[in-house]
Backbone as JSON Lines, residues from 0, in Angstrom:
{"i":0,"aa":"X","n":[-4.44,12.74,-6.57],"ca":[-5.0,14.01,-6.14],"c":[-4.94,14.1,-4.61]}
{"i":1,"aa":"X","n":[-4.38,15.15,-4.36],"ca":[-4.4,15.45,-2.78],"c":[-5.53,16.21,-2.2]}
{"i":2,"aa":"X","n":[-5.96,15.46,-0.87],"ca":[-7.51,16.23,-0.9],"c":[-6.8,15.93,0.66]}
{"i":3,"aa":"X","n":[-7.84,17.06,1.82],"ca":[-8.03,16.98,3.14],"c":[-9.44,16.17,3.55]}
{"i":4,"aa":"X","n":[-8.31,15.49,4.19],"ca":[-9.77,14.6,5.29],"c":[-10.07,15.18,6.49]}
{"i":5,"aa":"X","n":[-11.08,15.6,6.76],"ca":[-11.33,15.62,8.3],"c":[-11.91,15.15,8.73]}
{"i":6,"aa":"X","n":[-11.27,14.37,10.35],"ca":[-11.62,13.96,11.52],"c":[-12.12,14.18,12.05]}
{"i":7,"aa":"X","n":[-12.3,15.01,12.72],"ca":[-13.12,15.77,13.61],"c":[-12.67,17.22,13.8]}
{"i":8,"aa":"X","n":[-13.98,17.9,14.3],"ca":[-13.72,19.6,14.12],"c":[-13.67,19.87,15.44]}
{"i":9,"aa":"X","n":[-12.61,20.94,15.76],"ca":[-12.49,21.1,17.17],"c":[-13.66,22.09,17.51]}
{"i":10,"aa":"X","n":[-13.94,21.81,18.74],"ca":[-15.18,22.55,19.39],"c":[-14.97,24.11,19.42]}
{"i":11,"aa":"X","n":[-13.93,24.42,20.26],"ca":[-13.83,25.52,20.47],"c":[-13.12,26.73,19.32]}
{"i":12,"aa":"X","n":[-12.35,26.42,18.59],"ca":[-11.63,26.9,17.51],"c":[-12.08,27.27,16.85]}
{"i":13,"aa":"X","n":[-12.66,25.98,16.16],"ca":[-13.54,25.42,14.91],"c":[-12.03,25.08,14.0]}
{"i":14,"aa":"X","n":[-10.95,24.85,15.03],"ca":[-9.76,24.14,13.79],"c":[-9.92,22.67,13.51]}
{"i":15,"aa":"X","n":[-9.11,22.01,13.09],"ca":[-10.27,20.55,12.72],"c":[-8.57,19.78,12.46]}
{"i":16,"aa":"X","n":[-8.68,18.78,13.21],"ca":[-7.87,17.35,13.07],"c":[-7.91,16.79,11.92]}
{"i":17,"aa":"X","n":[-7.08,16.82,11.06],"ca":[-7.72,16.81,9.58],"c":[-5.86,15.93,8.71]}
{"i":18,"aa":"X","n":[-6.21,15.04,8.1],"ca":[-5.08,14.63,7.42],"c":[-4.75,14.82,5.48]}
{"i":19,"aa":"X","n":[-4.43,15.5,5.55],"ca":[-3.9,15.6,3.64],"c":[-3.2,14.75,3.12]}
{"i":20,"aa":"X","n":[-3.38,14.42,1.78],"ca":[-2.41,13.0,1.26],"c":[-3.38,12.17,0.29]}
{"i":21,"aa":"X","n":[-2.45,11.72,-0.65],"ca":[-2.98,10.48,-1.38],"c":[-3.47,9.15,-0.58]}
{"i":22,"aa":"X","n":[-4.19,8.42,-1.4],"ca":[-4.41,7.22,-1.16],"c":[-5.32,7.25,0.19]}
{"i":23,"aa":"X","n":[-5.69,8.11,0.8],"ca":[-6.32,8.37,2.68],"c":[-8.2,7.92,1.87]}
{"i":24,"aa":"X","n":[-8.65,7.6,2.54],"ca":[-9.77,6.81,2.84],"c":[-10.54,7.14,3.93]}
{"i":25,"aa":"X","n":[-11.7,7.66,4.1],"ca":[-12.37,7.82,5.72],"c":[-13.81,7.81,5.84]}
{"i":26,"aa":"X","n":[-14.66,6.61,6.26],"ca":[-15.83,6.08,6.27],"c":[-16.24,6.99,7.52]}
{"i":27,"aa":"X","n":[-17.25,8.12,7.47],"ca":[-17.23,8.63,8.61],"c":[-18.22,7.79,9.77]}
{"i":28,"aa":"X","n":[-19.67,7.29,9.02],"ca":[-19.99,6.51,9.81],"c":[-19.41,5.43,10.52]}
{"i":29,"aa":"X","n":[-18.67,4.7,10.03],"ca":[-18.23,3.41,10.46],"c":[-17.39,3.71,11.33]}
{"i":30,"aa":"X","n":[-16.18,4.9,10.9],"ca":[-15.16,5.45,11.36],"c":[-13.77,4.48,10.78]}
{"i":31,"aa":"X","n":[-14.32,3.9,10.1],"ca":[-12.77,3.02,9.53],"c":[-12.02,4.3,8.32]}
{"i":32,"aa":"X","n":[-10.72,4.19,8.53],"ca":[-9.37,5.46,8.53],"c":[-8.93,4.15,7.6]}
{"i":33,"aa":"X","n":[-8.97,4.46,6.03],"ca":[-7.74,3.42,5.14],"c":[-6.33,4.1,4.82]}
{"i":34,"aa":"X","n":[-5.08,4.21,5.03],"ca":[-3.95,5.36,4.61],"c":[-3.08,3.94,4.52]}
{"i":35,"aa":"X","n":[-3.29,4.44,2.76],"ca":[-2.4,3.33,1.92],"c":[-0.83,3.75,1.87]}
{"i":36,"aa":"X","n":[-0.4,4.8,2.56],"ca":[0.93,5.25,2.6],"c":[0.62,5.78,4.08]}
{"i":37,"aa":"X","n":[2.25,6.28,4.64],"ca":[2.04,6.82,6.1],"c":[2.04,8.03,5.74]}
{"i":38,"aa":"X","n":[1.55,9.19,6.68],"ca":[0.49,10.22,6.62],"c":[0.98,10.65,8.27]}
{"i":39,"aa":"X","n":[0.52,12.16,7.99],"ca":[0.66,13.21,8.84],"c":[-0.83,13.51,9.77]}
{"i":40,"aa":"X","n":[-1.23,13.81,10.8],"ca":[-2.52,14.43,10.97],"c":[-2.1,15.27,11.8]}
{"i":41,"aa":"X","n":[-2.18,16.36,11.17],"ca":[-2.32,17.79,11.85],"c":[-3.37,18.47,12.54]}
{"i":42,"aa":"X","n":[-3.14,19.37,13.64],"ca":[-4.08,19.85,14.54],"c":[-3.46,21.78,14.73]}
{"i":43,"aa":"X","n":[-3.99,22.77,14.42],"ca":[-3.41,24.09,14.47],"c":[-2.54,23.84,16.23]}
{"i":44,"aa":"X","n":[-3.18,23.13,17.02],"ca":[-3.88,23.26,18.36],"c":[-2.32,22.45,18.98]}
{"i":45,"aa":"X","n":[-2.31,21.3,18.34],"ca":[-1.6,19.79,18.9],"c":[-0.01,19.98,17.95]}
{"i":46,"aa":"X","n":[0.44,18.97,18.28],"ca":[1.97,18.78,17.68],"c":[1.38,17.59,16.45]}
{"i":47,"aa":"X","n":[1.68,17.64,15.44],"ca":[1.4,16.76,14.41],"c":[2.29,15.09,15.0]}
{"i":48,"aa":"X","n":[1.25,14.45,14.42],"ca":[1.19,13.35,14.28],"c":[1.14,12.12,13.48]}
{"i":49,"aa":"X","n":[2.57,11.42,13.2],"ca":[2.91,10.48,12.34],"c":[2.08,9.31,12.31]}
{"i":50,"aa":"X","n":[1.4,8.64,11.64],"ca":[0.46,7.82,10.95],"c":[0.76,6.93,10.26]}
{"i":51,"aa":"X","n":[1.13,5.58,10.43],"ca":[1.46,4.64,9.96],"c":[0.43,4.26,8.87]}
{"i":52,"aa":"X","n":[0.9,3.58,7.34],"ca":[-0.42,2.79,6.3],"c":[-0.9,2.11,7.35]}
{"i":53,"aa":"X","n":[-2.22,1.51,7.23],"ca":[-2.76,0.83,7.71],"c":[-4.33,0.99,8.04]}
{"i":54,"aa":"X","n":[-5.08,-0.04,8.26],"ca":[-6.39,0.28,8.33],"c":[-6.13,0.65,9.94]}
{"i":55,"aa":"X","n":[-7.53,1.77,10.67],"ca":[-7.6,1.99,11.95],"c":[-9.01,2.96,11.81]}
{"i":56,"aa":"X","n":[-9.55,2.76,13.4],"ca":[-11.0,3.13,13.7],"c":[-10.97,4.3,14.06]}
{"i":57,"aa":"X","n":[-11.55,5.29,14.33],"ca":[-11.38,6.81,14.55],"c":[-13.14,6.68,15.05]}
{"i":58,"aa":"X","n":[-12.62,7.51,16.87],"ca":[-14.15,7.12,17.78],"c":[-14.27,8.4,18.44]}
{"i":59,"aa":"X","n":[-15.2,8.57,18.89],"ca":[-15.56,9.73,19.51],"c":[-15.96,9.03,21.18]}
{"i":60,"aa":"X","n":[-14.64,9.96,21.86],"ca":[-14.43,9.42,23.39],"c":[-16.17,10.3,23.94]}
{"i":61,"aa":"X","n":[-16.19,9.58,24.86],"ca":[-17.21,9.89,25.78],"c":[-16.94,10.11,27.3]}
{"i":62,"aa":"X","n":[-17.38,10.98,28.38],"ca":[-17.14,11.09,29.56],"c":[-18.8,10.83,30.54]}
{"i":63,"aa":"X","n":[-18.37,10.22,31.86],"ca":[-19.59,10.29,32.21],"c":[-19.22,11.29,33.48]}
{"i":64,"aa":"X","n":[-20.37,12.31,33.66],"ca":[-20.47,13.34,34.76],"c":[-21.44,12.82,35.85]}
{"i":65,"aa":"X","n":[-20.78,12.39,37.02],"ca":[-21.55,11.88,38.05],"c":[-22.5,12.61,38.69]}
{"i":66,"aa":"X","n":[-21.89,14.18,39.02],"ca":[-22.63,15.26,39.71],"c":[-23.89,15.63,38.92]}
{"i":67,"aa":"X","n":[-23.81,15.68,37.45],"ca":[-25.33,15.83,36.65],"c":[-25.59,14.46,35.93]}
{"i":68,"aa":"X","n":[-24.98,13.52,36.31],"ca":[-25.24,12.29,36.3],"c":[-25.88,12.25,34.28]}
{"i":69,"aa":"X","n":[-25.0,13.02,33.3],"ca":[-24.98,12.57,32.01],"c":[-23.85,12.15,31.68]}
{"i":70,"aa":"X","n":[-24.08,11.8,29.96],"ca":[-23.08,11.32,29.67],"c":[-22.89,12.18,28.57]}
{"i":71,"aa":"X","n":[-21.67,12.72,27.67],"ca":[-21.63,13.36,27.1],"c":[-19.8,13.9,25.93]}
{"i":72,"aa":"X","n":[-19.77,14.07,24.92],"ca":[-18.8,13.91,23.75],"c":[-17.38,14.19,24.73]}
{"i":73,"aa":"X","n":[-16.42,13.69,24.71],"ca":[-14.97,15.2,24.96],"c":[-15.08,15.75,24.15]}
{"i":74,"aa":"X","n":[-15.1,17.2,24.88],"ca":[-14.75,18.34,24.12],"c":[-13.53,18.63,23.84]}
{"i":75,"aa":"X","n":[-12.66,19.17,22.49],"ca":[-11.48,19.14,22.62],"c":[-10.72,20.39,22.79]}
């Protein structure tokens, strides 16, 4: 059965980094990505992106702002 995973949802859009396909796996807490075959992840936004099988971590980057001195998600 082919189902969509999503990664993460883009901020501004609301389009979402998201991969379709058998065998895909995605622990959102942990962030561990299982893709028992290689796999596509598409973005409306980005140029798609080839995906090797394999286990891999999926993180949410962070920036630090010196001038308001927080820290805070990239926005994408």
């Amino acid at each position: 059965m082919t189902k969509d995973i999503i990664l993460a949802q883009g901020s501004a859009t609301g389009h979402a980094h998201r991969i379709t396909g058998t065998g895909v796996t995605f622990d959102a807490k942990t962030g561990e990505l299982v893709l028992k075959e290689p796999v596509v992840l598409v973005h409306e936004e980005h140029k798609d992106v080839a995906l090797p099988a394999g286990t891999m971590y999926v993180g949410v980057k962070r920036e630090y702002d010196p001038f308001e001195e927080v820290i805070r998600k990239v926005q994408d």
